[in-house]
N, CA, C and O atoms as a printed pandas DataFrame, in Angstrom:
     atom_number atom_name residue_name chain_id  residue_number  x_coord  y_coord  z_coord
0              1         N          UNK        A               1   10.966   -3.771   -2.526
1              2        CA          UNK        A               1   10.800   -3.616   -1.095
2              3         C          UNK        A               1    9.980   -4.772   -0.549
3              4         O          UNK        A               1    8.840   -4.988   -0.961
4              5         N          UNK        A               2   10.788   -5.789    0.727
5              6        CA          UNK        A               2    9.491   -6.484    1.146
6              7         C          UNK        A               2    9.587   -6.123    2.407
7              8         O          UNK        A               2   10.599   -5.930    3.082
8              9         N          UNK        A               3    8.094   -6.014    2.780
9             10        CA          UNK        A               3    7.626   -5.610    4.464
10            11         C          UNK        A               3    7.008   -7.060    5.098
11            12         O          UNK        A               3    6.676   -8.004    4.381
12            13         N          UNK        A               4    6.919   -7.057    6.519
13            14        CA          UNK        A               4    6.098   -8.421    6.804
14            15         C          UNK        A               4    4.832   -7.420    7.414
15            16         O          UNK        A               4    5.051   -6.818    8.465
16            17         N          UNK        A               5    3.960   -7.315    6.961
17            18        CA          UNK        A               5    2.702   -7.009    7.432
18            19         C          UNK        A               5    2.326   -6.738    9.073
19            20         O          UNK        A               5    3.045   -7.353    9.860
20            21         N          UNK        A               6    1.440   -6.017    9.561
21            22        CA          UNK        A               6    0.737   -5.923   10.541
22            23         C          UNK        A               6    1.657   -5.515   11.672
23            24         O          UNK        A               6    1.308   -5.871   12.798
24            25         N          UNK        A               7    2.860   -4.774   11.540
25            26        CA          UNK        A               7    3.347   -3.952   12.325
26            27         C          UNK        A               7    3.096   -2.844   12.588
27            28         O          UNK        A               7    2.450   -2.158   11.796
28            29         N          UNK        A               8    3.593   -2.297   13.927
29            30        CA          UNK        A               8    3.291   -0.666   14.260
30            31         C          UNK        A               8    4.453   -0.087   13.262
31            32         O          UNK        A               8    4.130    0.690   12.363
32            33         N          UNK        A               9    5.775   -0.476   13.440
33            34        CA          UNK        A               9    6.576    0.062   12.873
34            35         C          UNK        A               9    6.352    0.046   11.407
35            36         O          UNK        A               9    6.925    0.880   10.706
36            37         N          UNK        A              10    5.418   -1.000   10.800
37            38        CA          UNK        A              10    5.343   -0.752    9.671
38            39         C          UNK        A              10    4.413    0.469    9.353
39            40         O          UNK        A              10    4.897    1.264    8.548
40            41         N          UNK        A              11    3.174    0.761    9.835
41            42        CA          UNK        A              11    2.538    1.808    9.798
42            43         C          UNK        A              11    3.499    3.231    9.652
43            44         O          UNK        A              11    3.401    4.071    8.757
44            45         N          UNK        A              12    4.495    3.237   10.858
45            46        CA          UNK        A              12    5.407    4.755   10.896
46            47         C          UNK        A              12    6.251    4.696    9.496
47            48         O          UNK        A              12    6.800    5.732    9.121
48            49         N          UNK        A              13    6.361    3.543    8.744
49            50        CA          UNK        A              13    7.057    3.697    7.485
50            51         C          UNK        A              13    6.287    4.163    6.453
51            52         O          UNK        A              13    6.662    5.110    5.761
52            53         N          UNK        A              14    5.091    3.507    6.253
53            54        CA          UNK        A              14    4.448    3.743    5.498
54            55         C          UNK        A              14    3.924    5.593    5.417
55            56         O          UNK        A              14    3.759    6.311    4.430
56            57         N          UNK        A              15    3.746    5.961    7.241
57            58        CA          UNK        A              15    3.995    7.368    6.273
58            59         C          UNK        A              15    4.859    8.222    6.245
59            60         O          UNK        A              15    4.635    9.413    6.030
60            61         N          UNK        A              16    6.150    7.641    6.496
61            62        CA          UNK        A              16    7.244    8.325    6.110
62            63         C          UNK        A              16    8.381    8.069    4.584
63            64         O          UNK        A              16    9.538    8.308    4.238
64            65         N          UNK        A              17    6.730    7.234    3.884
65            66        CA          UNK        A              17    7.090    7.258    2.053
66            67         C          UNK        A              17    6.631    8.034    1.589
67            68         O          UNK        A              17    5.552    8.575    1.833
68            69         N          UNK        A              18    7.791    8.335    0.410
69            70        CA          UNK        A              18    7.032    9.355   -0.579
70            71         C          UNK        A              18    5.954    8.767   -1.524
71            72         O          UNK        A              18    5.444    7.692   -1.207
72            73         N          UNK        A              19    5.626    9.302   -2.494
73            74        CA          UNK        A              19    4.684    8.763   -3.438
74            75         C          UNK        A              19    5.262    8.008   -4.153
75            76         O          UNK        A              19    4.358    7.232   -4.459
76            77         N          UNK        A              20    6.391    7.575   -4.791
77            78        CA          UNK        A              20    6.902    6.481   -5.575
78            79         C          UNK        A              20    6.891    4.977   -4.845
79            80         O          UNK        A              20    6.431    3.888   -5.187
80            81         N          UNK        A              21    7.600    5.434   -3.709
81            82        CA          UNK        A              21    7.500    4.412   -2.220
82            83         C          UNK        A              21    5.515    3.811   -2.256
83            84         O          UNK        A              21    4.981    2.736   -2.529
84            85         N          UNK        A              22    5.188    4.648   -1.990
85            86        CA          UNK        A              22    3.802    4.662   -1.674
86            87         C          UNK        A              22    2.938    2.965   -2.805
87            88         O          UNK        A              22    2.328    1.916   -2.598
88            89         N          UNK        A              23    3.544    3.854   -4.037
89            90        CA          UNK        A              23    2.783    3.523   -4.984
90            91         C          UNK        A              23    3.339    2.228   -5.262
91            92         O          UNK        A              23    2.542    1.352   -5.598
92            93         N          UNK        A              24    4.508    1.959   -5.188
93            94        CA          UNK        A              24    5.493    0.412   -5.496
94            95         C          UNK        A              24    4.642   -0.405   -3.989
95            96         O          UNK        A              24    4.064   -1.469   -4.216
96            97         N          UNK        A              25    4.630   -0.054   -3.079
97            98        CA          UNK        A              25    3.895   -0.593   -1.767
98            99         C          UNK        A              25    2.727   -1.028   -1.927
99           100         O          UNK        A              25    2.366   -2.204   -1.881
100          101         N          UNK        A              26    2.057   -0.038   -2.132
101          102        CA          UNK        A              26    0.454   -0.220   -2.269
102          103         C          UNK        A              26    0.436   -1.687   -3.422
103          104         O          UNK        A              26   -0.076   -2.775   -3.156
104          105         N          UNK        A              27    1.183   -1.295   -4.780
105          106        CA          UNK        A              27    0.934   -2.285   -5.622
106          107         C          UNK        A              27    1.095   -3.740   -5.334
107          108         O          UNK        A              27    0.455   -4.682   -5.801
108          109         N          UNK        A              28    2.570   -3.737   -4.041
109          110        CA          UNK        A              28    2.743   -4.884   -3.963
110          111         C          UNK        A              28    1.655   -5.954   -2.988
111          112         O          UNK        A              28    1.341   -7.143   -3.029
112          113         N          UNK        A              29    1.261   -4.577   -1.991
113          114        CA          UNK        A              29   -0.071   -5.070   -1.182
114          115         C          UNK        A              29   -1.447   -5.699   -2.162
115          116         O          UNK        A              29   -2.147   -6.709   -2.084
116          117         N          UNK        A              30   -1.394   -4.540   -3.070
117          118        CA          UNK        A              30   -2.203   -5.157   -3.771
118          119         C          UNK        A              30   -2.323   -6.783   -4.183
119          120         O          UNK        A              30   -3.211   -7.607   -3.968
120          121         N          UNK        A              31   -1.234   -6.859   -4.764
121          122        CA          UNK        A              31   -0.975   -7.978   -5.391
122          123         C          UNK        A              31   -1.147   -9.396   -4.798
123          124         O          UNK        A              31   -1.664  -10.375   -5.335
124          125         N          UNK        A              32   -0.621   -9.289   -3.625
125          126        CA          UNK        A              32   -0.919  -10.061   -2.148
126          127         C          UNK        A              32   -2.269  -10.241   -2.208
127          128         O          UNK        A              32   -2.710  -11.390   -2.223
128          129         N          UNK        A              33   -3.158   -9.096   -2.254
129          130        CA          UNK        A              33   -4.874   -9.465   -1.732
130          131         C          UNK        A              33   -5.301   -9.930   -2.941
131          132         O          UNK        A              33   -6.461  -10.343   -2.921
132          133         N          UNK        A              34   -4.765   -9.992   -3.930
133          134        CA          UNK        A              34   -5.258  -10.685   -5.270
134          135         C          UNK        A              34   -4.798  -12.120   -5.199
135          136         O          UNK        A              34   -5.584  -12.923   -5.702
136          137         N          UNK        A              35   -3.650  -12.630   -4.663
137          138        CA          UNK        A              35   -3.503  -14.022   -5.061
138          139         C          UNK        A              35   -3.921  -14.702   -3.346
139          140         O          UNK        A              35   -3.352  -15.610   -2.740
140          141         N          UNK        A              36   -5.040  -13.910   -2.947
141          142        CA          UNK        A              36   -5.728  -14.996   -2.050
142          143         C          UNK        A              36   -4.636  -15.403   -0.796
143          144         O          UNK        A              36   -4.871  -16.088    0.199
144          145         N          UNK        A              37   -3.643  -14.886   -1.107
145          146        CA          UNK        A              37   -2.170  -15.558    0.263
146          147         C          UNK        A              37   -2.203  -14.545    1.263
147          148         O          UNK        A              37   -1.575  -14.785    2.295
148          149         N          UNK        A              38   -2.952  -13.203    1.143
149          150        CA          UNK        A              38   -2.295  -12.334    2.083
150          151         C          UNK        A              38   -2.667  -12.712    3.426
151          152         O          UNK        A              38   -3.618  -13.348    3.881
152          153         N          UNK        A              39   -1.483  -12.052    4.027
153          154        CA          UNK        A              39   -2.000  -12.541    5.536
154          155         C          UNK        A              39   -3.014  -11.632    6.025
155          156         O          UNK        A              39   -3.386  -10.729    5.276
156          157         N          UNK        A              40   -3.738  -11.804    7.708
157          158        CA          UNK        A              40   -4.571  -11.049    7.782
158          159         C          UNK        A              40   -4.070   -9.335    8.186
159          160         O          UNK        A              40   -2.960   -9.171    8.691
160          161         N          UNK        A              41   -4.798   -8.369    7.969
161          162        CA          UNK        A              41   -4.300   -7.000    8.329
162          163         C          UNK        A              41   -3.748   -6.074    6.989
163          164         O          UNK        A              41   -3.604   -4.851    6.985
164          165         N          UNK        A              42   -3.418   -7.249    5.577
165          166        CA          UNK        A              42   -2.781   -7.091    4.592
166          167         C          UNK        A              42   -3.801   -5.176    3.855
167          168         O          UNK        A              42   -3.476   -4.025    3.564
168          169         N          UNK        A              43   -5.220   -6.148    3.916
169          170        CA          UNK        A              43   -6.069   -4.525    3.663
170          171         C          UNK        A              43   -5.913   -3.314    3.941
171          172         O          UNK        A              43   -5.781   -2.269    3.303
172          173         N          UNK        A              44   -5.966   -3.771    5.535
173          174        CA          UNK        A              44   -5.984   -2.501    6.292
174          175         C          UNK        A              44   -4.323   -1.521    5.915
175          176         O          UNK        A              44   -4.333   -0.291    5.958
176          177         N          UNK        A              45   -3.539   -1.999    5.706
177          178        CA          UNK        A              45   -2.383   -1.527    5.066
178          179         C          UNK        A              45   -2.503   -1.063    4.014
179          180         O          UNK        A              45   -2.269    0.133    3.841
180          181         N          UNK        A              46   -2.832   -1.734    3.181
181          182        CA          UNK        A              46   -3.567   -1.074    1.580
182          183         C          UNK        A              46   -4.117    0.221    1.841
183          184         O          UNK        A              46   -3.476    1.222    1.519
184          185         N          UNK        A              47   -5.521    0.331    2.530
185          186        CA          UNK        A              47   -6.054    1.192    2.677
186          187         C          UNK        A              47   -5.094    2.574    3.516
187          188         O          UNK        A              47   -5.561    3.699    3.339
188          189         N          UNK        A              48   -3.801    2.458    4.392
189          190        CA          UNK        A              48   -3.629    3.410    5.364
190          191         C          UNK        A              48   -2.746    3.469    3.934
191          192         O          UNK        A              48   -3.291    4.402    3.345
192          193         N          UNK        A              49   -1.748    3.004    3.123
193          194        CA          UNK        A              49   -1.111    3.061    1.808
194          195         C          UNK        A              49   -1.505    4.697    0.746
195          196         O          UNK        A              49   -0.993    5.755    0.381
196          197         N          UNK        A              50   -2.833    3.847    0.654
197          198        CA          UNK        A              50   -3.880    5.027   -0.022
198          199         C          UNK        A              50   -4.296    5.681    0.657
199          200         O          UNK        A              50   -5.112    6.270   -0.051
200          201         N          UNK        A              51   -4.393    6.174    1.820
201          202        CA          UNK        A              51   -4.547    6.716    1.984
202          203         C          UNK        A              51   -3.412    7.992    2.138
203          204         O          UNK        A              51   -3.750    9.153    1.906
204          205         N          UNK        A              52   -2.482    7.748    2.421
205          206        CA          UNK        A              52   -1.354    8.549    2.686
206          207         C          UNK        A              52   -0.923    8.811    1.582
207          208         O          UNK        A              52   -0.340    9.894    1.635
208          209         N          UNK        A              53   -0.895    8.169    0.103
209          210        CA          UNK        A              53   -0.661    8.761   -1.541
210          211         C          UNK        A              53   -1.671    9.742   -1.659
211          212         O          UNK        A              53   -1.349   10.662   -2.412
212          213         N          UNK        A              54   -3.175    9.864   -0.978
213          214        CA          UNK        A              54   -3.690   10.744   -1.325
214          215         C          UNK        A              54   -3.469   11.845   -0.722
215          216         O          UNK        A              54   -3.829   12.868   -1.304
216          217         N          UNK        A              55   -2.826   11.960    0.594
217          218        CA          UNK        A              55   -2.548   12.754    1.194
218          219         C          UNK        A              55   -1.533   13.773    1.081
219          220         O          UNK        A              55   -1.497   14.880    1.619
220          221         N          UNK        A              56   -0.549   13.113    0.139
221          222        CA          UNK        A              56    1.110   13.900   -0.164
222          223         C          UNK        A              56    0.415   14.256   -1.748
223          224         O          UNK        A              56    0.775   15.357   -2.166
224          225         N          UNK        A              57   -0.408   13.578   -2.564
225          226        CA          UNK        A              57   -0.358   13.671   -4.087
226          227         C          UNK        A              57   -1.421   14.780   -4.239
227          228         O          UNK        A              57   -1.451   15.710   -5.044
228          229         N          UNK        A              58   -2.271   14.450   -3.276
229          230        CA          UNK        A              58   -3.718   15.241   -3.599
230          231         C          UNK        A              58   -4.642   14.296   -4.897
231          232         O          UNK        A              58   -5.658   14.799   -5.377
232          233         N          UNK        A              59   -4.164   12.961   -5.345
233          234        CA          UNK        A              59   -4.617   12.295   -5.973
234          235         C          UNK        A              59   -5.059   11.306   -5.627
235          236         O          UNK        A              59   -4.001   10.859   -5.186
236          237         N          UNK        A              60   -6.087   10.172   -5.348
237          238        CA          UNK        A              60   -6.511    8.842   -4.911
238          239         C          UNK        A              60   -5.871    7.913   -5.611
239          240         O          UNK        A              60   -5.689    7.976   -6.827
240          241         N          UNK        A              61   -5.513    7.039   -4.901
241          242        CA          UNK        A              61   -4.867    5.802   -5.784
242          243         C          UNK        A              61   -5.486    5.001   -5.648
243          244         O          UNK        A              61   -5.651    4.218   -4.713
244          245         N          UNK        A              62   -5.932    5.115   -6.640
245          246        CA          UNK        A              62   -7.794    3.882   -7.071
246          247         C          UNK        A              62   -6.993    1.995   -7.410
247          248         O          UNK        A              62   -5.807    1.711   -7.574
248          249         N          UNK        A              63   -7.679    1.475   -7.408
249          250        CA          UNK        A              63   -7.242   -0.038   -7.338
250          251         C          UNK        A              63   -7.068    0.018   -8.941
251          252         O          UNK        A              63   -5.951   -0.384   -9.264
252          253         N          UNK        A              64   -7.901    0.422  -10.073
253          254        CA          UNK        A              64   -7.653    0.612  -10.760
254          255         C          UNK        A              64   -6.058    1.309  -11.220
255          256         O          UNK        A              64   -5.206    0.976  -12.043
256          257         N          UNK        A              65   -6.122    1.910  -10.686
257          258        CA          UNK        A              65   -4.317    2.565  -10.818
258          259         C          UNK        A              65   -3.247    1.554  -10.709
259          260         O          UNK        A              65   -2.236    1.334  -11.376
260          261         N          UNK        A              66   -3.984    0.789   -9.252
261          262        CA          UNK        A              66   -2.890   -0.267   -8.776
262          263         C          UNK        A              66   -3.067   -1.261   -9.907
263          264         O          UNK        A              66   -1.931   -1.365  -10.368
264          265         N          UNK        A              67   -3.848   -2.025  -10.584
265          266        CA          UNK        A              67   -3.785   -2.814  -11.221
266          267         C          UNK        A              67   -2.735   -2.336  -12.830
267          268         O          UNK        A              67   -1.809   -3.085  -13.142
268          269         N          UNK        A              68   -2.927   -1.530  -13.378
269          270        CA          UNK        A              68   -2.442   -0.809  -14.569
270          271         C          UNK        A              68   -0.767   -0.583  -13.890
271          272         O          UNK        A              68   -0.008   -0.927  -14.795
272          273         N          UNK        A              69   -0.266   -0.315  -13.144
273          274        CA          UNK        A              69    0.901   -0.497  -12.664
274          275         C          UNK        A              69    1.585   -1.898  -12.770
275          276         O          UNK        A              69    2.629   -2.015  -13.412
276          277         N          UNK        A              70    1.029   -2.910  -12.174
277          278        CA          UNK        A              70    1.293   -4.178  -12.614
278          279         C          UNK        A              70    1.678   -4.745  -13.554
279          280         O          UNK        A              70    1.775   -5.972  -13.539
């Protein structure tokens, strides 16, 4: 899946993923804020990401998680 960051419409997608969605997303956000390229807003996506896996899973998706996915 690629998204371009810092949309409204991207927000209404993000929580209309399930947790597999969620979790392939989040990772790829992740991955972005690790190689220093992301654009700006890239976080704040991360964070609404995880937040919404914790919300459908009842589980936190710790950065740790995201990294071990990788």
């Amino acid at each position: 899946m690629n998204f371009i960051p810092h949309s409204v419409s991207e927000e209404k997608q993000i929580r209309e993923m399930d947790a597999p969605q969620l979790l392939e997303y989040a990772t790829e956000l992740n991955t972005l804020l690790e190689s220093d390229t992301a654009p700006v807003g890239t976080s704040e996506l991360l964070a609404l990401a995880r937040i919404q896996y914790k919300h459908i899973t009842g589980v936190p998706l710790t950065l740790t998680t995201l990294q071990k996915v990788v």
